[in-house]
SETI-10542 format. One record per residue: residue number from 0; residue in three letters; x, y, z of N, C-alpha, C in turn. Coordinates in steps of 0.02 Angstrom, whole numbers, plus 50000, padded with zeros to 5 digits. Each point is the difference from the previous one (the first is absolute). Layout:
  nr rest   n_x   n_y   n_z  ca_x  ca_y  ca_z   c_x   c_y   c_z
 NUM  ALA     X     Y     Z     X     Y     Z     X     Y     Z
...
% end
This chain:
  nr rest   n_x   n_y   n_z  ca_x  ca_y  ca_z   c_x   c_y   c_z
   0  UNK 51289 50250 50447 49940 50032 49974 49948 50005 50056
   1  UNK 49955 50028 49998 49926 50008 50038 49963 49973 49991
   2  UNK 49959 49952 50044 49948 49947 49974 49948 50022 50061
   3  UNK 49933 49977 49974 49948 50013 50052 50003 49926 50019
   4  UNK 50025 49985 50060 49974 49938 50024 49954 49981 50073
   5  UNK 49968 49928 50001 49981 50000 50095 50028 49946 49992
   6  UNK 49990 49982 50071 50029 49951 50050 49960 49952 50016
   7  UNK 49932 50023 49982 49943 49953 50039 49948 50011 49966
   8  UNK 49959 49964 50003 49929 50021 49943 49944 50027 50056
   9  UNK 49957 50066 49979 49976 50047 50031 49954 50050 49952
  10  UNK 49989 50059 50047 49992 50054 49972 50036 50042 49950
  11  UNK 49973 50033 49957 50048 50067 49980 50061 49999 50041
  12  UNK 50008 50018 50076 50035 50036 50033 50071 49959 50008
  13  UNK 49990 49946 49979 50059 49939 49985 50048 50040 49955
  14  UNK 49985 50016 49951 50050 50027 49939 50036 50060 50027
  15  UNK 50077 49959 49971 50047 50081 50021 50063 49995 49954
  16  UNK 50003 50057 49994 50055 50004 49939 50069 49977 50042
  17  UNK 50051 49955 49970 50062 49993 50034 50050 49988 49924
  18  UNK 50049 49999 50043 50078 49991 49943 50011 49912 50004
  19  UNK 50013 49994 49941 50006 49921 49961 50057 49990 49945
  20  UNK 50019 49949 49999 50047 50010 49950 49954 49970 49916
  21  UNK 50061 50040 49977 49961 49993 49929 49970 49953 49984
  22  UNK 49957 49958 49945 49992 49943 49985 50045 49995 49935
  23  UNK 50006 49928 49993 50055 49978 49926 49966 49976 49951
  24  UNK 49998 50016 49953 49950 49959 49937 50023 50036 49929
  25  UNK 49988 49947 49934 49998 50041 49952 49974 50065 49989
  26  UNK 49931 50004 50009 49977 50090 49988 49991 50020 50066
  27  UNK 50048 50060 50023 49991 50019 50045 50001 50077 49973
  28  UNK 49948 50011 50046 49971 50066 49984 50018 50055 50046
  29  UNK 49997 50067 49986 49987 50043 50072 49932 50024 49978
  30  UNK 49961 49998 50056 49930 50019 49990 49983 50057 50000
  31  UNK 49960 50016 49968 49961 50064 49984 49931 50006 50007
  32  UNK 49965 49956 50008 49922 49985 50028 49997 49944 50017
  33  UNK 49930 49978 50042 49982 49957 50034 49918 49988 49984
  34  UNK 49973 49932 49977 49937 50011 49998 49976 49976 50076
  35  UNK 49929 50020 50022 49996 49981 50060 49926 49948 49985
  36  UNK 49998 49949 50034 49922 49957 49993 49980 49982 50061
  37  UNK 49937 49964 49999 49951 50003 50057 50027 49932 50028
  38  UNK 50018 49947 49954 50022 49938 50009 50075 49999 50061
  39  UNK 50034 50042 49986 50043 50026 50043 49984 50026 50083
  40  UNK 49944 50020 50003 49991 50014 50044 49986 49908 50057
  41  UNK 49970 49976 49942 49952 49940 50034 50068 49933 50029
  42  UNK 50080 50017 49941 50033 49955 50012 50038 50045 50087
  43  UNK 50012 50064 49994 50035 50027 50054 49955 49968 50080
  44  UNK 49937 50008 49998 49967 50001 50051 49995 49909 50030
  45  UNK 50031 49968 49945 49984 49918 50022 49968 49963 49995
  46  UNK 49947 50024 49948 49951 49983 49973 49997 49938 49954
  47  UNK 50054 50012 49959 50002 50007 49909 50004 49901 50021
  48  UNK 50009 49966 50042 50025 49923 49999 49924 50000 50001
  49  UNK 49937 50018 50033 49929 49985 49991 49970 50020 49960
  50  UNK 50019 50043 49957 49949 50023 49926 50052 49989 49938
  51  UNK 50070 49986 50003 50030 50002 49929 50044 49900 50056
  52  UNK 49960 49942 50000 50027 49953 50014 50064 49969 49981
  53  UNK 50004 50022 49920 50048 49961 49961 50064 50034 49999
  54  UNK 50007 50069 50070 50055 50045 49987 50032 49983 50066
  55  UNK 50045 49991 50012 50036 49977 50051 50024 50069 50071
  56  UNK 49989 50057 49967 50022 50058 50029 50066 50012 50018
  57  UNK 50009 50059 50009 50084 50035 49990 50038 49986 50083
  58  UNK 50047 49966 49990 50033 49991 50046 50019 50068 50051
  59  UNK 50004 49997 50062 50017 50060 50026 50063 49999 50029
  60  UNK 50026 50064 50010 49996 50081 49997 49987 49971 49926
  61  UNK 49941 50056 49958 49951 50006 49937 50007 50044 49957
  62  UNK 50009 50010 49936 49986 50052 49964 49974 49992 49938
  63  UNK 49925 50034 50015 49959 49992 49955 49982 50027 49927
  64  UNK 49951 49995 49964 49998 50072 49939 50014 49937 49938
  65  UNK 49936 50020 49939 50000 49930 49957 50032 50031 49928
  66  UNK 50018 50088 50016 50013 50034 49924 50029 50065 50011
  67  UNK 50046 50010 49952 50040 50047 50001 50035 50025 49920
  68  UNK 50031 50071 50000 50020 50030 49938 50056 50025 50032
  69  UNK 50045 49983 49949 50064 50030 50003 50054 49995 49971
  70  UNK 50064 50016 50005 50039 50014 49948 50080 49953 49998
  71  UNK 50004 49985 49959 50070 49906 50018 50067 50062 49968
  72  UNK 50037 49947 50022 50067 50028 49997 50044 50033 49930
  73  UNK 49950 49978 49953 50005 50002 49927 49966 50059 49976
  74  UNK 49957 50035 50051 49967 50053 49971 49929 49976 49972
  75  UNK 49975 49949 50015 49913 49957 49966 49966 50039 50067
  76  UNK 49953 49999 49981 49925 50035 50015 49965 49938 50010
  77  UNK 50005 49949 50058 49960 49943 50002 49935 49986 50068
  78  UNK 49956 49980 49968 49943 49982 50070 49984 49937 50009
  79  UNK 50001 49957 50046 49993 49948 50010 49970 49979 50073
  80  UNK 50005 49930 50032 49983 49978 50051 50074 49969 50016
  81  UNK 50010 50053 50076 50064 49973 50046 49983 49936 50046
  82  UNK 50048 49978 49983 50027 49932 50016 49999 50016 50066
  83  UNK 50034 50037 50038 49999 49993 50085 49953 50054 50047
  84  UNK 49947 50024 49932 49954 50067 50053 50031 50047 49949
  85  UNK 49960 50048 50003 50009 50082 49958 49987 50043 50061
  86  UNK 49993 49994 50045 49991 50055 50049 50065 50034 50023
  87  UNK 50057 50023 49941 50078 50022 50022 50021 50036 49958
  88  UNK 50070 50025 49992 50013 50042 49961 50049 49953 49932
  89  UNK 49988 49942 50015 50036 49978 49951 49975 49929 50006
  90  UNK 49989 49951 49927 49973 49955 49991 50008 49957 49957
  91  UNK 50024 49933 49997 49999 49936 49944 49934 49994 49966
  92  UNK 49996 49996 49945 49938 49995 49953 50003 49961 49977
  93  UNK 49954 49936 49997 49996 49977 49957 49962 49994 49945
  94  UNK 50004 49981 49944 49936 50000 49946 50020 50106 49963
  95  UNK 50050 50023 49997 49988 50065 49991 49962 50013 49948
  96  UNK 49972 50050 50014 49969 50030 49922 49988 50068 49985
  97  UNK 50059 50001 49956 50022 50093 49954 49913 50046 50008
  98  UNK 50026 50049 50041 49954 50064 50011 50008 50049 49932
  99  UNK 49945 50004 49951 49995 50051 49950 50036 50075 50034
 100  UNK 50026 50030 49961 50016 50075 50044 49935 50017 49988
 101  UNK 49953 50009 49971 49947 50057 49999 49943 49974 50072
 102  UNK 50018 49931 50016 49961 49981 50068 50025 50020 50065
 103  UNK 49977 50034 50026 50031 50021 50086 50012 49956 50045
 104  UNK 50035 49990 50057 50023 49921 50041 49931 50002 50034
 105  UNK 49949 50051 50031 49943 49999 50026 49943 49979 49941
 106  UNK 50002 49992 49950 49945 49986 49948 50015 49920 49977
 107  UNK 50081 49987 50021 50032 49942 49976 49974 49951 50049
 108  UNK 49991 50009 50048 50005 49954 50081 49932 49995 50010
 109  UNK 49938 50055 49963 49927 49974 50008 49998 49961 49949
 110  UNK 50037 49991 49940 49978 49939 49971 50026 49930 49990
 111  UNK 50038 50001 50048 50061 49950 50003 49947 49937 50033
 112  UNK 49986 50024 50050 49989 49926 50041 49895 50025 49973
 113  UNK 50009 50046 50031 49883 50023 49980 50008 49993 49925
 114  UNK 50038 50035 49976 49957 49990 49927 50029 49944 49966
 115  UNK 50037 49929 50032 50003 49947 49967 49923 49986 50021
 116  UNK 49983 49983 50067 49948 49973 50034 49948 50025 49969
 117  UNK 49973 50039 49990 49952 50037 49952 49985 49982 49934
 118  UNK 50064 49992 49962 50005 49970 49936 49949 49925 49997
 119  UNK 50059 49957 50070 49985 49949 49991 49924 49947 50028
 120  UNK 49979 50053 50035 49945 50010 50033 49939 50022 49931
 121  UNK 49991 50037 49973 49957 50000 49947 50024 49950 49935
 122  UNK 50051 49968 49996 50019 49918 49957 49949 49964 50040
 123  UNK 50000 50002 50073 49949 49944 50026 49943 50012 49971
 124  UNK 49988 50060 50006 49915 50013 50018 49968 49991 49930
 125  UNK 50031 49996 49962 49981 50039 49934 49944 50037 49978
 126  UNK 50015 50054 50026 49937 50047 49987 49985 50008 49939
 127  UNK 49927 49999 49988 49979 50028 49908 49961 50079 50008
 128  UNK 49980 50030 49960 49966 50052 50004 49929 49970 50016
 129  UNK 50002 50068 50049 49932 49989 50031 49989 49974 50055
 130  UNK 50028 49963 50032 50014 49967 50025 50009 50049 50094
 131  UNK 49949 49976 50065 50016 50044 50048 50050 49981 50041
 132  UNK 50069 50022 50027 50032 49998 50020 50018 50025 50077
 133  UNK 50018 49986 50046 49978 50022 50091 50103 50003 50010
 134  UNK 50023 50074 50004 50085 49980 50015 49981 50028 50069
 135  UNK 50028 49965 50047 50004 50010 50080 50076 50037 49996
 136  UNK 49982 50014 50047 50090 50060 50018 50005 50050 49930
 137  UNK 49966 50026 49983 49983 50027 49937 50041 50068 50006
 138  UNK 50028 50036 50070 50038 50042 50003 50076 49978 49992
 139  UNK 50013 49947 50033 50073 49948 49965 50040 50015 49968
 140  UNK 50057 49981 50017 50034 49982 49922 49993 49951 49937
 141  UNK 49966 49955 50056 49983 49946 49917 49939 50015 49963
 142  UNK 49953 50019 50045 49941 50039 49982 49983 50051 49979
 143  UNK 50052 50038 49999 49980 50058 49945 50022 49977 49950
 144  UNK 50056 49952 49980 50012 49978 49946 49965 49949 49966
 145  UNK 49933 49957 50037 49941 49976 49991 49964 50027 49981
 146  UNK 49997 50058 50017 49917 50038 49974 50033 50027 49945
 147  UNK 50045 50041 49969 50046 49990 49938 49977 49973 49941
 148  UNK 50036 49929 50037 49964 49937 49941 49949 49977 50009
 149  UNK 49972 50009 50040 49930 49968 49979 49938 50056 49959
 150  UNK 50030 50052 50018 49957 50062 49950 50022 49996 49924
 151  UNK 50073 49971 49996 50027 49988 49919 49968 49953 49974
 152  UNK 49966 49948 50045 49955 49956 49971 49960 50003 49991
 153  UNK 49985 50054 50004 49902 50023 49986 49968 49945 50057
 154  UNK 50022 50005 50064 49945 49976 50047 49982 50053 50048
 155  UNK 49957 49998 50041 49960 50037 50054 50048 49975 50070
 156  UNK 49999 50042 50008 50073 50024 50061 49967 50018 50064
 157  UNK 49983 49961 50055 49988 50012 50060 50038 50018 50035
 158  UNK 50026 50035 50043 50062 50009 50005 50009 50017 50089
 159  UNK 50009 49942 50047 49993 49998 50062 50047 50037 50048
 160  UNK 49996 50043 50064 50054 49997 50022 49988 50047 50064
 161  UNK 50041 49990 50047 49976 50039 50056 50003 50047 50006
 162  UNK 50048 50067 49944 49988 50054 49986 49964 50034 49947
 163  UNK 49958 49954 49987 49946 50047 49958 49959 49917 49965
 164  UNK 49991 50045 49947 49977 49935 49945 49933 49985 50033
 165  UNK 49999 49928 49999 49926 49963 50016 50003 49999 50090
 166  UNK 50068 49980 50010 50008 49980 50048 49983 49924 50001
 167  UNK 49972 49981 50063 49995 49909 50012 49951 49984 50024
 168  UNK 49948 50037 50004 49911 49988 50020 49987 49996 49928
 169  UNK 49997 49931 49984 49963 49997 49927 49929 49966 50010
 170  UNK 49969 50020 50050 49925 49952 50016 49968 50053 49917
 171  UNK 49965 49956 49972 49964 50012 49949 50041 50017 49940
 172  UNK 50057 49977 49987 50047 50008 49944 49972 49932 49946
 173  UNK 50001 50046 49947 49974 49939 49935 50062 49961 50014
 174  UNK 49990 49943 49977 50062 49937 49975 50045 50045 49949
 175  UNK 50051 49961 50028 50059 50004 49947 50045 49952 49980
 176  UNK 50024 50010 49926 50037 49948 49977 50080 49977 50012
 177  UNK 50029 50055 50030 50068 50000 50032 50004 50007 50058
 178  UNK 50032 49982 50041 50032 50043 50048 50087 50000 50016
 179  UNK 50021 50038 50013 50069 50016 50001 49996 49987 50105
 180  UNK 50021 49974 50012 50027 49977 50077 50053 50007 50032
 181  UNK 50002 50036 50039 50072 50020 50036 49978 50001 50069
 182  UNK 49943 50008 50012 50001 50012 50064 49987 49932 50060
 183  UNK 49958 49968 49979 49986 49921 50055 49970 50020 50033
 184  UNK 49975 49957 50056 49956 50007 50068 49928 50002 49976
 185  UNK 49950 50042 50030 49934 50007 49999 49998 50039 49925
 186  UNK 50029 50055 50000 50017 50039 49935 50006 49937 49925
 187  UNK 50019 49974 49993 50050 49964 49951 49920 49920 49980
 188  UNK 49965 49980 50081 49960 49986 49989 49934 50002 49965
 189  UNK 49987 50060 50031 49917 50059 49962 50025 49990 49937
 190  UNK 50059 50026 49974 50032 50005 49927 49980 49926 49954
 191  UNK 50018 49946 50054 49997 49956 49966 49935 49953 49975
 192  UNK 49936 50037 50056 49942 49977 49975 49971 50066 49978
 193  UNK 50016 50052 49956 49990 50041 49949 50011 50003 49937
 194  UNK 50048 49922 49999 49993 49976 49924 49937 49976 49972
 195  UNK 50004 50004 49931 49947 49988 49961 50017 49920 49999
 196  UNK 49925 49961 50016 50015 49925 49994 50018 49968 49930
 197  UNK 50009 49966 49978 50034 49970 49959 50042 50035 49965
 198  UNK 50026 50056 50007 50040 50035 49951 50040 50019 50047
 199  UNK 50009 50025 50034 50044 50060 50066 50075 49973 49991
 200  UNK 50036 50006 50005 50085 50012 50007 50036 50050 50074
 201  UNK 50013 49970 50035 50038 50030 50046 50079 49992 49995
 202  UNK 50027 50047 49999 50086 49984 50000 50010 50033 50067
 203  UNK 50051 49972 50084 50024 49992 50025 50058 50027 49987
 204  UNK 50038 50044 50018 50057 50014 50027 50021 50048 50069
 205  UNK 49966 49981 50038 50041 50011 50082 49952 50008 50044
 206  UNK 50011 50008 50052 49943 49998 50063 50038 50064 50055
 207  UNK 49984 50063 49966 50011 50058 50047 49969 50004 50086
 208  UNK 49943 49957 49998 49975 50005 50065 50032 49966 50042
 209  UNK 50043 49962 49985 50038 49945 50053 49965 49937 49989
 210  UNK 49941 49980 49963 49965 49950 49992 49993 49965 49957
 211  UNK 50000 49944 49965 49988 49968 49941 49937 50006 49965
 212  UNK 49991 49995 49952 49944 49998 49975 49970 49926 50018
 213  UNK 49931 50016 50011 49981 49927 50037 49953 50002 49962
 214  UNK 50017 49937 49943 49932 49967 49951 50042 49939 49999
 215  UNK 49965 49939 50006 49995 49959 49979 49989 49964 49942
 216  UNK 49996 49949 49984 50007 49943 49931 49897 50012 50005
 217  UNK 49988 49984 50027 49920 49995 50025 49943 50061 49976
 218  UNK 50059 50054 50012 49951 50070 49995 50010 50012 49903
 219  UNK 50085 49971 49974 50007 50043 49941 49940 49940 49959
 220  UNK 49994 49937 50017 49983 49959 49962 49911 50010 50007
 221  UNK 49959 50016 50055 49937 50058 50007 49991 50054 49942
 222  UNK 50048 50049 50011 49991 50050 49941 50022 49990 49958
 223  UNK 50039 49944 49963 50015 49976 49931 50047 50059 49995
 224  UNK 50052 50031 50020 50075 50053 49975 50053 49970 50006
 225  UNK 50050 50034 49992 50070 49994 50001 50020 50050 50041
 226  UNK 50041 49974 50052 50047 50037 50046 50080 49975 49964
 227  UNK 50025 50051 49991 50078 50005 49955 50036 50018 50035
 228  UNK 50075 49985 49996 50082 50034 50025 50012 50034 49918
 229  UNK 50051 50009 50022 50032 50038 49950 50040 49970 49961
 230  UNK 50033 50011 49927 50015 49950 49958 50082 50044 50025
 231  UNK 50042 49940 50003 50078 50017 49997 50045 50025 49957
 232  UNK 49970 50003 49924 50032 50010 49941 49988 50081 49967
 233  UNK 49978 50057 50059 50026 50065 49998 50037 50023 50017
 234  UNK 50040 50032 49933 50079 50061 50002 49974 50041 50025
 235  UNK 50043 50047 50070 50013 50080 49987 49992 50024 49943
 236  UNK 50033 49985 49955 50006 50046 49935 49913 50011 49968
 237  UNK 49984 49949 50016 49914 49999 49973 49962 50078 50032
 238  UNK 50000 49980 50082 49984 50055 50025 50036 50077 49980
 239  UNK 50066 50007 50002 50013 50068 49952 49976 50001 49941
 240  UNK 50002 49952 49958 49984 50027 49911 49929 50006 49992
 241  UNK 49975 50008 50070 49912 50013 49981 49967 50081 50006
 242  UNK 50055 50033 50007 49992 50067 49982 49935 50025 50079
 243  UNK 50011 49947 50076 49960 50009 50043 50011 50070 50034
 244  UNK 49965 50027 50048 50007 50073 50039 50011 49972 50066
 245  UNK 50044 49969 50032 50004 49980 50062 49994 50075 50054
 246  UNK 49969 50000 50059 49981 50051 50040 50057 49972 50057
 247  UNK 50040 50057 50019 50051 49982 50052 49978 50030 50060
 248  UNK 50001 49986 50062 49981 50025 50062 50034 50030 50033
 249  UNK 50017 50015 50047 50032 50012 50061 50093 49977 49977
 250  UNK 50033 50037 50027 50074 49983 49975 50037 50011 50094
 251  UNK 50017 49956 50002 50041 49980 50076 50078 49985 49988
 252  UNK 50034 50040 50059 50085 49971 49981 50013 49937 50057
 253  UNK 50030 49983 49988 50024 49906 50060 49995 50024 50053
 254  UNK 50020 50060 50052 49971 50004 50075 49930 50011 49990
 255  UNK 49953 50017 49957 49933 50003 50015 49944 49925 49974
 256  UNK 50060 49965 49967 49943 49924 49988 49949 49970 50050
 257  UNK 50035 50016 50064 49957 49988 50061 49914 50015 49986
 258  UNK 49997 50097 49989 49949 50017 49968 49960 49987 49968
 259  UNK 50046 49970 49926 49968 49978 49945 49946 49926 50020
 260  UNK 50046 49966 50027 49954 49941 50030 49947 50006 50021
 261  UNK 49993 50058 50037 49951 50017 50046 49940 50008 49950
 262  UNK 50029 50065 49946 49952 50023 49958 49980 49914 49954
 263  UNK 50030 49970 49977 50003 49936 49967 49918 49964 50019
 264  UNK 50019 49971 50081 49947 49982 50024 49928 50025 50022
 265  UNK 49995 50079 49997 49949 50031 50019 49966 49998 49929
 266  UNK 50026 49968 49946 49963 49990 49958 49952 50047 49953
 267  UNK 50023 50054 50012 49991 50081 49983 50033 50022 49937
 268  UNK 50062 49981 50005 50045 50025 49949 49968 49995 49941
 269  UNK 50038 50037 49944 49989 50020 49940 50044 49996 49943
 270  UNK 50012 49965 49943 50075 49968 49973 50021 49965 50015
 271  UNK 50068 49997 49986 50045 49962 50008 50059 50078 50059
 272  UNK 49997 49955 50040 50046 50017 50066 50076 50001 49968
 273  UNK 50074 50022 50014 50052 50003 49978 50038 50032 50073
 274  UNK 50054 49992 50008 50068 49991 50040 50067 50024 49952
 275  UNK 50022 50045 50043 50058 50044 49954 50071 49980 50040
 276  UNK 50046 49972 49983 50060 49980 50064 50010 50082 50008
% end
């Protein structure tokens, strides 16, 4: 089969499609899409052991990619997270889970891994009506599926992002009672003293800048909030049966992932990114 793999942790320019032999597992798939994420970019470049500690990183020669759709030997329609990388034309799944026919493999793969995170990301926050809400990466894939739900909640939807929206100069922004966090660094900070004191809720899930979010025990216990992870006990299936509009981006085949990375990190993109073997 064809796998995008490197050799060494780097740039984009590391990744190159080569021939591999199959992998062996109960569900083995041949692939038909590829979701692509930002987190991916951060584990390729050598990063991922200083911002994701508790992950040991992928042994090299590497092949990366946390989700994929495709079709088992039986004729099932399954999407899941590959066991050895999804960046190939064929893939072990584990955890499968039956694709509706009326859902497309590109509508399937923005809500697979974003619209669990999304789901489980407003379980943290628990938004009520009324309630002002700040989603960073608001052009995203998890973030358009944030501003989504948080408008189904009858809250006020700020909606951040470097292609449009508020953007990230919030000098003179009223308080708010959520914030949705993806980004870290200086960004992820301002956010975090824009909560409303004793009430504010921040949920945490990833640090696009390459940086952690830097608050301390000192600062949350000052403004009286809650800084949250995400609760572990969201299905896929949750995220499909919510009747969401996932926005798909840019569509790349395995010699152009290089690209995609590129676009990944310039932090521009729009959707959810996808990879066609």
């Amino acid at each position: 089969m064809k796998a995008v793999r490197f050799h060494e942790f780097g740039g984009p320019e590391v990744l190159r499609v080569e021939e591999v032999p199959d992998p062996v597992g109960d569900t083995l798939v041949d692939v038909t899409a590829i979701g692509l994420n930002h987190g991916e970019t951060v584990i390729r470049s050598g990063r991922g052991r200083e911002l994701f500690p508790w992950y040991p990183g992928p042994a090299l020669p590497a092949t990366i990619g946390t989700e994929v759709i495709g079709t088992t030997a039986d004729g099932r329609r399954v999407m899941g997270f590959p066991r050895d990388g999804g960046y190939a034309t064929k893939a072990v799944v584990e955890h499968p889970v039956e694709v509706p026919d009326d859902v497309s493999d590109h509508a399937a793969l923005a809500l697979l891994l974003q619209g669990t995170t999304a789901v489980a990301a407003m379980r943290a926050a628990r938004v009520r009506p009324g309630d002002r809400v700040l989603v960073e990466a608001a052009a995203g894939g998890v973030g358009t599926l944030l501003v989504q739900l948080a408008h189904r909640a009858e809250a006020t939807v700020l909606a951040a992002s470097s292609k449009g929206g508020i953007g990230y100069d919030w000098d003179g922004l009223e308080p708010v009672d959520v914030v949705f966090e993806s980004i870290g660094g200086d960004v992820g900070r301002r956010a975090f003293e824009l909560l409303r004191d004793g009430v504010g809720r921040m949920v945490v899930f990833g640090f696009a800048s390459g940086q952690a979010l830097d608050v301390t025990a000192s600062d949350i216990f000052r403004k009286g909030v809650g800084v949250l992870g995400l609760p572990r006990d969201v299905s896929p299936l949750e995220a499909l049966g919510l009747g969401l509009e996932p926005v798909v981006g840019d569509v790349y085949t395995l010699d152009a992932i290089a690209e995609a990375h590129r676009a990944l990190e310039s932090r521009t993109t729009t959707g959810k990114l996808i990879a066609r073997p």
